[in-house]
C-alpha positions in Angstrom: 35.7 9.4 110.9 36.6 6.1 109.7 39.2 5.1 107.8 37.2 5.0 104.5 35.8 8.4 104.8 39.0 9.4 105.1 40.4 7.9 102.3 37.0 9.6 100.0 37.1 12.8 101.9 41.4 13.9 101.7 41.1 12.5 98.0 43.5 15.2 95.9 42.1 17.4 93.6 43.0 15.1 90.4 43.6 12.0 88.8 47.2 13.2 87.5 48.1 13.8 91.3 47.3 10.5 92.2 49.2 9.5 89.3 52.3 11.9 90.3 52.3 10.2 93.9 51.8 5.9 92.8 55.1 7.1 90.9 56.9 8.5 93.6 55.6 5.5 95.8 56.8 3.0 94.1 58.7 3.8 90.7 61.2 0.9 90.2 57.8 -1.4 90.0 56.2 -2.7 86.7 53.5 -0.3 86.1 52.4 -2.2 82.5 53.1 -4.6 80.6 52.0 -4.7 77.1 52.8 -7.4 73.4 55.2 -6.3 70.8 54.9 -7.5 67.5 57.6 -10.4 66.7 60.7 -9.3 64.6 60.6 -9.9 61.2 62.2 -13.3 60.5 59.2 -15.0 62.5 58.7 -15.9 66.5 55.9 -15.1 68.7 55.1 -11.6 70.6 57.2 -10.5 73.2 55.3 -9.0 76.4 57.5 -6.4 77.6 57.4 -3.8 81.0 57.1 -0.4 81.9 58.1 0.8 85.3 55.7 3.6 87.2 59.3 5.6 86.4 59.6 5.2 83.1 56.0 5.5 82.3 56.0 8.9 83.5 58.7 10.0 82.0 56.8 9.2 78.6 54.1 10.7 79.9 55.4 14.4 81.0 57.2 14.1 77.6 53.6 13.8 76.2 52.3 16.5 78.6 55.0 18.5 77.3 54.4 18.1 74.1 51.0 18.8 74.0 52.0 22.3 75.7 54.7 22.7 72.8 51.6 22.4 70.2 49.9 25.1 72.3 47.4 22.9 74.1 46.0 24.9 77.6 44.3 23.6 80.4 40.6 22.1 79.6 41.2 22.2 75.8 40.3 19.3 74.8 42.4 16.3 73.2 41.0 13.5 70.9 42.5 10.4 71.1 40.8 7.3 68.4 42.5 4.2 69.3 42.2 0.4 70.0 42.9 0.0 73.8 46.8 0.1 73.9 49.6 0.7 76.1 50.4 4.3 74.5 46.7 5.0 75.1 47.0 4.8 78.6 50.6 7.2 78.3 48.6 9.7 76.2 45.5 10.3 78.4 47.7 10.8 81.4 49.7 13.2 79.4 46.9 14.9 78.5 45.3 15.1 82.0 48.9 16.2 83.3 49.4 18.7 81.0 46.3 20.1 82.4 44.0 19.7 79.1 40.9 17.3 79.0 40.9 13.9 76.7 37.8 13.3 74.1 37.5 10.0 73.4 36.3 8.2 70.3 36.0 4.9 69.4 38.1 3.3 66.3 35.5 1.8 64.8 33.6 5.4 64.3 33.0 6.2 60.9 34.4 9.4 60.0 31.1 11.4 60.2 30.7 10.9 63.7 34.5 11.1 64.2 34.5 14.5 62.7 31.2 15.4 64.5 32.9 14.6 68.2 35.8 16.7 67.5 34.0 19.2 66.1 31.1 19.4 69.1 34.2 18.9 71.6 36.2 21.7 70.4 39.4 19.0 69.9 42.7 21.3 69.3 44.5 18.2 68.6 43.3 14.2 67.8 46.2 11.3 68.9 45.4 8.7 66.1 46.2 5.7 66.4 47.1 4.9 62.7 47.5 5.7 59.0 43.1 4.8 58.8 42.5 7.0 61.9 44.3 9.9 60.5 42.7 9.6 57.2 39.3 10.0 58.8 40.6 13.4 60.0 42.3 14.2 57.2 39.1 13.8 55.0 37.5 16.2 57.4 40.3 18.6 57.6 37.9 21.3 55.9 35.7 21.4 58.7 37.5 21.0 61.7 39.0 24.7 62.0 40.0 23.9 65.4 41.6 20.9 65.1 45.4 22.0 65.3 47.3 19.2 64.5 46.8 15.2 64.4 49.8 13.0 67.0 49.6 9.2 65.1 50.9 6.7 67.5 51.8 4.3 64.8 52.7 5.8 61.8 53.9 3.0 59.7 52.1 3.8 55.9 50.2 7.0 57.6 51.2 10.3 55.0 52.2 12.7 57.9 52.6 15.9 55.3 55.3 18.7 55.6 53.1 21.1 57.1 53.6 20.1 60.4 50.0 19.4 61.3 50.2 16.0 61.7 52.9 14.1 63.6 54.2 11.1 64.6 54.2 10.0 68.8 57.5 10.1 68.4 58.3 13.3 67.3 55.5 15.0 70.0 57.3 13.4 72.7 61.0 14.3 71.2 59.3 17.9 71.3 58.3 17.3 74.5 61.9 16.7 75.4 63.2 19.8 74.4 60.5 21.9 75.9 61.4 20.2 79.2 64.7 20.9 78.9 63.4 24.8 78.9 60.8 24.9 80.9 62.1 21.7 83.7 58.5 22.3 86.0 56.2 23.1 83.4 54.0 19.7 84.2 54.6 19.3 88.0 53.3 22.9 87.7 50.3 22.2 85.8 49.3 19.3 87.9 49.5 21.7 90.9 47.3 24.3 89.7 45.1 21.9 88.9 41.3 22.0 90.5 38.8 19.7 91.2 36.4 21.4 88.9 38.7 21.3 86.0 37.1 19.4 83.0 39.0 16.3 82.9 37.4 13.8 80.3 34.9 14.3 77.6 33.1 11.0 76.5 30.5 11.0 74.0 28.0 8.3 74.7 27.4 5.7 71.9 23.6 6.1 72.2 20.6 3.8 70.5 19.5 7.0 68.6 20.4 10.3 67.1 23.8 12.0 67.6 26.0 11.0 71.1 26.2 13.3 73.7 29.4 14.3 75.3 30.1 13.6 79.2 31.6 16.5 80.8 33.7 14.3 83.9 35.9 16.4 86.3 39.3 15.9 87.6 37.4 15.1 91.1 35.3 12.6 89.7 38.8 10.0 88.6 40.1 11.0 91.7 37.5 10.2 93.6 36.9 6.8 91.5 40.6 5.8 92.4 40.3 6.5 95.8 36.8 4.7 96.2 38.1 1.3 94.7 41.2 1.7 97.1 38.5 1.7 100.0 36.7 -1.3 98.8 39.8 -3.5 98.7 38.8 -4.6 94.7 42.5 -4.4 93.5 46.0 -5.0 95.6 49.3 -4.0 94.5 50.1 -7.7 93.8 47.3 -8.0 91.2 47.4 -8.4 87.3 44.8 -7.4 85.8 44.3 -8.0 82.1 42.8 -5.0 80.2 41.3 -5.4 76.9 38.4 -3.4 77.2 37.9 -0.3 74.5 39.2 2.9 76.6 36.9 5.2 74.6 34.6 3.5 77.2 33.9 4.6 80.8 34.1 1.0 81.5 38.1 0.4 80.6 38.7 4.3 81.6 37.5 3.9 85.7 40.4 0.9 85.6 43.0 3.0 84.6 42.2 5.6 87.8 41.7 2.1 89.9 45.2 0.8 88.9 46.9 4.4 89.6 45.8 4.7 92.6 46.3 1.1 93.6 49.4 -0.1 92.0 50.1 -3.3 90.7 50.1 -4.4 86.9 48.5 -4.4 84.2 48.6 -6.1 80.9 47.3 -4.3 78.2 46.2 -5.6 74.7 42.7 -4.6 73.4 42.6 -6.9 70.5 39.4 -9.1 71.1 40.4 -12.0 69.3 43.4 -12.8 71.0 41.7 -12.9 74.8 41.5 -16.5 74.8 45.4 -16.7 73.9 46.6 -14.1 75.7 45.5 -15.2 79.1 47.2 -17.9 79.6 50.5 -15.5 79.1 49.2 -12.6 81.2 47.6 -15.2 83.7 45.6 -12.6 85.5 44.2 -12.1 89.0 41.7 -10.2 88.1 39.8 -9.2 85.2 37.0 -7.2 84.1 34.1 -7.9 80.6 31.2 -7.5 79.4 28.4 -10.1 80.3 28.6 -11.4 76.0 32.0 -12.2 77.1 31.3 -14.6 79.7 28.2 -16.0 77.4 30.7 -16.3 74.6 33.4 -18.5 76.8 30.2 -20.4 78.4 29.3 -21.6 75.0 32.5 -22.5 73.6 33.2 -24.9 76.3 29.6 -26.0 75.8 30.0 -26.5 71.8 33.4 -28.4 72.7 31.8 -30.9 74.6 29.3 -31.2 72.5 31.9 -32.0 69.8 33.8 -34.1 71.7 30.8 -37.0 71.7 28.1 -38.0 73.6 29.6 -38.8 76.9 31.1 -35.8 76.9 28.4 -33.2 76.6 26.5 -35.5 79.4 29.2 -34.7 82.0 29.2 -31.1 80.7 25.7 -30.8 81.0 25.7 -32.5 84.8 28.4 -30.5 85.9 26.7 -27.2 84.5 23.5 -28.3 86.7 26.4 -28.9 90.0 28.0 -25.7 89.3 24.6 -23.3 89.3 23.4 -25.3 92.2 26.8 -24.9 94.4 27.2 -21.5 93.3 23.5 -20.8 94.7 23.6 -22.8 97.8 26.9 -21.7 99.0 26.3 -17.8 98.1 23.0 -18.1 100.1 25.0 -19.6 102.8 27.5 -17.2 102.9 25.1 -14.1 103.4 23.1 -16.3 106.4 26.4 -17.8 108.0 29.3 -15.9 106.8 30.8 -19.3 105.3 30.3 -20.6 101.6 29.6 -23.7 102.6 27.6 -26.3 100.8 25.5 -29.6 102.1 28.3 -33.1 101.9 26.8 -34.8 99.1 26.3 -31.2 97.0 29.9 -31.2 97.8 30.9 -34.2 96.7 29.5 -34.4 93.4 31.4 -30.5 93.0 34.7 -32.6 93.9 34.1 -34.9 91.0 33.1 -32.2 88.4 35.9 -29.9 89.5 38.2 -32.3 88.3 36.5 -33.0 85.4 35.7 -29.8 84.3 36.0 -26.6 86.2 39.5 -26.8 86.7 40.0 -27.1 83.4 38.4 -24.0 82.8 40.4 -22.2 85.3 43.4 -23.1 83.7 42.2 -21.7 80.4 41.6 -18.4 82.4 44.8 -18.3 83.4 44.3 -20.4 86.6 45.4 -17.5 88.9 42.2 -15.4 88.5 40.9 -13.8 91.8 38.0 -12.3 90.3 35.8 -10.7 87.5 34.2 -8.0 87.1 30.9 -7.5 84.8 29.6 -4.7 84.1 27.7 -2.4 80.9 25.1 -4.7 80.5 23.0 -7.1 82.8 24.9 -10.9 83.4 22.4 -13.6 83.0 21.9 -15.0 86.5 22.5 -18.5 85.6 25.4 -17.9 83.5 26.7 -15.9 86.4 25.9 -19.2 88.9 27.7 -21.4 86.6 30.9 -19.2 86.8 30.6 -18.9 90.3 30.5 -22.8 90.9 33.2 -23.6 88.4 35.8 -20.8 91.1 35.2 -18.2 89.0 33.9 -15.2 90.5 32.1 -12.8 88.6 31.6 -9.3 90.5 28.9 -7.3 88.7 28.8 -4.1 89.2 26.6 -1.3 87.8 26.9 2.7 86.5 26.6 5.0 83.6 29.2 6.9 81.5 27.1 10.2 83.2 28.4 8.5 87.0 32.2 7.7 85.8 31.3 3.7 85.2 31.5 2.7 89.0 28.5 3.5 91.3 28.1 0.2 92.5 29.8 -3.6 92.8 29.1 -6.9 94.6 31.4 -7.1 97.6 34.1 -9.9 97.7 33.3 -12.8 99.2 29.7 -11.4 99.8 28.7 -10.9 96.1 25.4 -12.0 95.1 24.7 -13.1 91.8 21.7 -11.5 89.9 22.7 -8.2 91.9 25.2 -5.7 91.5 25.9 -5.3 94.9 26.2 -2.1 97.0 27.2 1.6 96.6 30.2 2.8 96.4 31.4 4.9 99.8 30.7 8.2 99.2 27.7 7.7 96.5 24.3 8.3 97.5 21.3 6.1 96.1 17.5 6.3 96.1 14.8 5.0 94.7 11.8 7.4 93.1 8.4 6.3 93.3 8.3 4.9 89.8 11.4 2.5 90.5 13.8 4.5 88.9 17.2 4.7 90.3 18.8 8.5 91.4 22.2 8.7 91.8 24.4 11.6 93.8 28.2 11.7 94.7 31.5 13.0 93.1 31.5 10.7 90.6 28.4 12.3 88.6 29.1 13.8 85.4 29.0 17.8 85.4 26.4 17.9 82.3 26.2 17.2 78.8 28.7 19.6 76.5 26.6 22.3 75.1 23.6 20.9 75.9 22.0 22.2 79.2 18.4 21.3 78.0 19.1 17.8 78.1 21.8 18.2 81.3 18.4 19.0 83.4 16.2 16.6 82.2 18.3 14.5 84.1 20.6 16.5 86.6 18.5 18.2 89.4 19.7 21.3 91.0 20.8 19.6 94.3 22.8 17.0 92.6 20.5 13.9 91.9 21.0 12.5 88.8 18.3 10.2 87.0 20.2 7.3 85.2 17.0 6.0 83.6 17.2 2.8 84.9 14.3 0.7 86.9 15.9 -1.0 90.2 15.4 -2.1 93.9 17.2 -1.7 97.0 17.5 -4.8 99.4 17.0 -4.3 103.3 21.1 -4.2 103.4 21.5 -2.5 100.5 22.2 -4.8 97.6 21.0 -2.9 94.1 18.9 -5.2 91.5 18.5 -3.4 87.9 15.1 -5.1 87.1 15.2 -2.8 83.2 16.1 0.8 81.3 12.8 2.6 82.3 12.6 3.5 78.3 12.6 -0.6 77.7 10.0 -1.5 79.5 7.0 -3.2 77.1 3.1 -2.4 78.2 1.1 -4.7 75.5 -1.8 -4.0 74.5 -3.6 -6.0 77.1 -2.1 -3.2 79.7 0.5 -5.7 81.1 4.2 -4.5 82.0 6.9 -7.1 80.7 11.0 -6.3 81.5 12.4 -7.8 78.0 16.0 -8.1 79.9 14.3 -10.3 82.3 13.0 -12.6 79.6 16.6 -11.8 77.2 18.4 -13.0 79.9 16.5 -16.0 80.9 16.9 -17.1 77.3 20.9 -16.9 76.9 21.0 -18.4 79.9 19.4 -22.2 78.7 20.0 -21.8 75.1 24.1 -22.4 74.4 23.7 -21.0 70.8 22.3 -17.3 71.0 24.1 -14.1 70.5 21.5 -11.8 70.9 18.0 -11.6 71.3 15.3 -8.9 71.1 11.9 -9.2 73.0 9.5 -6.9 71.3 5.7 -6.7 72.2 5.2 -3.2 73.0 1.1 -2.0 72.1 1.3 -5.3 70.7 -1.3 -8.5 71.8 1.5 -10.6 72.9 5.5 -10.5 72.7 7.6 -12.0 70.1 11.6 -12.2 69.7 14.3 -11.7 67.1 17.1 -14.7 68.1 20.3 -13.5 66.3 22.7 -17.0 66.6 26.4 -17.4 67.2 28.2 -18.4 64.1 30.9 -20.8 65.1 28.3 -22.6 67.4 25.9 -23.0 65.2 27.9 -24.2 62.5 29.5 -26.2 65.2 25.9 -27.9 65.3 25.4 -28.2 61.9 28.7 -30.2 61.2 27.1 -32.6 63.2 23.3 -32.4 62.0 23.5 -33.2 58.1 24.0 -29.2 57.5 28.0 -29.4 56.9 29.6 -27.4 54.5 26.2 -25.1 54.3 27.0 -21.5 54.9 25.4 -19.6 58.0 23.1 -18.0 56.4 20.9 -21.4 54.9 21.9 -23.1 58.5 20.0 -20.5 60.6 17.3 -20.5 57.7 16.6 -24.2 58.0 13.7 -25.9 59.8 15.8 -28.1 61.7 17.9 -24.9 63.4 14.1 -23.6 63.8 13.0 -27.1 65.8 15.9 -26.6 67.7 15.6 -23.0 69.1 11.7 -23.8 69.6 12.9 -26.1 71.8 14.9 -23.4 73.5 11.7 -21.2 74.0 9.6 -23.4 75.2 11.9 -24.2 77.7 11.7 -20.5 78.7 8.2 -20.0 78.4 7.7 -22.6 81.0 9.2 -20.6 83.3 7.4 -17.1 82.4 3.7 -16.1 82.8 1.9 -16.1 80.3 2.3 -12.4 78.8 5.8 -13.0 79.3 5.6 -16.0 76.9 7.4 -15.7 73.5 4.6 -16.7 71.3 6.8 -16.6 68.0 9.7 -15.5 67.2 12.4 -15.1 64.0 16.2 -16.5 63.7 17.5 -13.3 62.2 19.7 -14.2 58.5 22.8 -12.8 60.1 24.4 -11.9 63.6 24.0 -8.7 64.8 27.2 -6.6 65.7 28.9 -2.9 65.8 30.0 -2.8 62.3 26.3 -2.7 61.3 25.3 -0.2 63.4 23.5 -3.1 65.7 25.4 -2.6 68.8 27.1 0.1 70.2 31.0 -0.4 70.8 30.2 -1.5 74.5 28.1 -4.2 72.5 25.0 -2.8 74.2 21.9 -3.5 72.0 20.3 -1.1 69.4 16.8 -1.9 69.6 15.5 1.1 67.8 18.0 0.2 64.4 17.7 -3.5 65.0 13.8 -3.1 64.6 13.9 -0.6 61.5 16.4 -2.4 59.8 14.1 -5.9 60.8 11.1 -5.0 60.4 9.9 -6.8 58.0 10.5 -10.0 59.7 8.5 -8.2 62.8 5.5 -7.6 60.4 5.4 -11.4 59.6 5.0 -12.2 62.9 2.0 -10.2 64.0 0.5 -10.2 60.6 -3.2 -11.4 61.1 -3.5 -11.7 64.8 -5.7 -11.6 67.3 -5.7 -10.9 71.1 -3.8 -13.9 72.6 
């Protein structure tokens, strides 16, 4: 047996015994670290530490707690809060104490809110706030279940003198005193805990109708933190920056990595503060969405581009030199073993390095090891240019229903336009119509209170159907080619992946958000261009459009001459029922708050073509076979 197989196969039971033995391991060492608001009187945040030790202290005062409220093992726990530091401390509580954590995004409205911890059976919700609590609070009448409410900060939040809501404070203080009774209550409940025990209920976002929650075991977090140990993704000398929502599978398979692991990590899930925070945290590793990686593409883009002619020329040549490099030396790597690139190719990189990519480093951080990319597919050449400029972007591939992680490029190996290979102890296979079956621990145990829908995609002997179209590579590199349900058959009979042609387009044009290929049953395909706002007002500053507000810029014919110039330049490279034959600059972005994109910012294209529709209409109105 090899060392790997040994590390998957004498996994323990659950996640909150990993957790129970990184502290005993090492608990004098900086666990997290995490900003505190500055005192009043003015200053900038502080970034302060928590030790392995004293995060489990807070933690079994939590687990405690919860036990104090009357929470048992598998009842579940809601917790509806921006990615912070006592988010982290609460789930592990929760798992400790034996129960199972629900998760809901802040930003869902309080029907859905109330329908999650109604559907889950929540006995208690940890809010994260005064507006948290109030969705629950207007709800109260139907949530019988719903014990009490825990608010983490609750600064302006009515808590009541009924005791059924709470501050974080006062659950742990409880959780002190019930300690003091009961000394192994927790260490108890994490021993009688089994690898069957319901661990984590996550309610996918969906494109339509109401989410369905993810029943995840104890086994599968254990066996997630055990598998990225194998793989050698994380040390214990890394810091890895953490901003990603929790309430996602994504940001929640980090937390079982970094337990089982060690090392630190620096936690602060505001959005808008990435680009400042990292030169502070200056991580070693990181992981985003792919419109993360756009977004940072096209700023540097749109700065050149400011900056002058001149410029935006040596931007643009060292773009070209980074893709190129980042090609050549990947596809030496996987035929020589060495990333090596012809003298001339790297020359030119010496130059632009200094110019440019170093540059960008240093606005990472300039300690960063590595990304990973993940929920949605990374443009290929976006991922090139990153890996050129000594940025490596990892992508990686899974589903809430397989615990986030079932695959991920390989170190030095990674491929771009892949996301790489299995992990150890996950089977894969491909079924005659290109979908991709999954099978391993980390597959979810079926969809809460819905075992119709659990076995139209969960086969009795453990196969699970993820819904995706993919192929396997002689040595086992996974390519996601489109969502099975996505793929467009016009009405000429021809098959088009619109991620294919999505991607292609973000990838040449530096001022798109989002786009939407539609041309299913129709004679040819079209696309909905939603634009970035500072970037295109960027443009307009310098194209006689200054002062106008977005929604005339991205109405005007010359922001319509310039994104035709954009699709032709894809079209070239498509056939020709790939080609966008017209298409629509949509009157505003598209984003969560409007129901456009799920909180993973994963595309609605069911709402964005009802709520659209009318520009979709206007572009097949009167035609013809093409």
């Amino acid at each position: 047996m090899t060392d790997t197989q040994t590390l998957i196969e004498n996994r323990p039971p659950s996640v909150a015994t990993l957790f129970l033995e990184r502290v005993e391991a090492t608990p004098d060492a900086d666990a997290y670290s995490y900003p505190v608001p500055a005192a009043a009187g003015g200053g900038s945040e502080e970034w302060r530490t928590l030790t392995w030790g004293q995060a489990s202290k807070r933690v079994f005062f939590i687990a405690a707690g919860l036990m104090d409220l009357g929470v048992r093992p598998e009842e579940r726990v809601a917790i509806a809060s921006a990615t912070r530091v006592e988010w982290i401390l609460a789930d592990l509580g929760i798992l400790c104490g034996g129960a199972a954590t629900t998760t809901v995004y802040p930003s869902t409205n309080a029907d859905e809110t109330a329908f999650i911890l109604a559907d889950s059976g929540s006995r208690v919700l940890i809010a994260e706030d005064a507006m948290q609590l109030a969705k629950a609070v207007e709800r109260r009448g139907e949530l019988p279940e719903l014990a009490h409410v825990v608010v983490i900060d609750p600064a302006g939040a009515e808590l009541g003198d009924d005791g059924w809501a709470l501050s974080l404070a006062d659950l742990e203080q409880r959780g002190a005193a019930y300690l003091e009774k009961n000394p192994d209550a927790v260490t108890k409940a994490v021993a009688s805990q089994t690898r069957d025990q319901l661990a984590t209920l996550i309610y996918t976002s969906g494109t339509t109708g109401r989410p369905k929650g993810v029943r995840l075991a104890q086994d599968a977090w254990s066996y997630m933190g055990r598998a990225i140990q194998a793989i050698d993704l994380l040390t214990d000398d890394d810091v890895q920056y953490l901003w990603l929502p929790l309430a996602h599978v994504f940001g929640k398979v980090l937390i079982a990595g970094h337990i089982t692991v060690g090392g630190v990590v620096a936690v602060d899930g505001r959005v808008d503060k990435i680009i400042e925070n990292l030169p502070v945290v200056r991580p070693t590793y990181m992981a985003a969405v792919p419109r993360i990686f756009e977004k940072v593409y096209n700023g540097v883009a749109a700065k050149a581009r400011a900056g002058g002619g001149a410029k935006y020329a040596i931007f643009k040549w060292a773009a070209e030199i980074a893709r190129e490099y980042g090609k050549v030396t990947q596809d030496n790597f996987r035929r020589t073993g060495t990333p090596s690139a012809p003298f001339g190719l790297a020359a030119k990189h010496a130059v632009a390095d200094k110019l440019v990519y170093g540059k960008l480093r240093e606005a990472f951080g300039g300690r960063l090891r590595a990304c990973v990319s993940g929920s949605a597919a990374l443009a290929p050449e976006i991922g090139y240019f990153f890996s050129g400029a000594g940025i490596h972007i990892l992508e990686g591939y899974g589903l809430t229903e397989s615990s986030a992680a079932s695959f991920l490029n390989p170190g030095e190996a990674y491929r771009t336009g892949t996301v790489g290979k299995p992990f150890p102890g996950t089977e894969v296979r491909i079924a005659e119509d290109g979908e991709i079956l999954l099978r391993g621990p980390g597959i979810m145990q079926g969809y809460h209170g819905l075992p119709e829908k659990t076995a139209e995609v969960l086969e009795s002997d453990g196969w699970f159907h993820t819904g995706d179209i993919g192929e396997l590579s002689p040595d086992g590199y996974l390519k996601i080619t489109d969502r099975k349900k996505d793929l467009i058959k016009t009405s000429g009979g021809k098959y088009i992946a619109p991620a294919e042609v999505e991607g292609q387009f973000k990838a040449v044009c530096p001022f798109v958000s989002n786009v939407l290929v539609i041309g299913a049953d129709r004679n040819f395909c079209s696309a909905l261009l939603a634009l970035d706002e500072p970037t295109i007002l960027g443009w307009a500053t310098e194209n006689g459009l200054d002062g106008k507000p977005y929604a005339d810029v991205v109405t005007s014919e010359q922001v319509r001459e310039l994104i035709a110039g954009y699709v032709q330049r894809v079209n070239d490279g498509l056939q020709r029922w790939q080609q966008i034959k017209t298409f629509r600059v949509l009157p505003r972005d598209l984003d969560v708050e409007h129901g456009d994109l799920t909180p993973s910012l994963k595309l609605k294209r069911p709402v964005v073509e009802r709520e659209f529709k009318d520009l979709i209409d206007d572009m097949y109105a009167g035609t013809r076979e093409a």
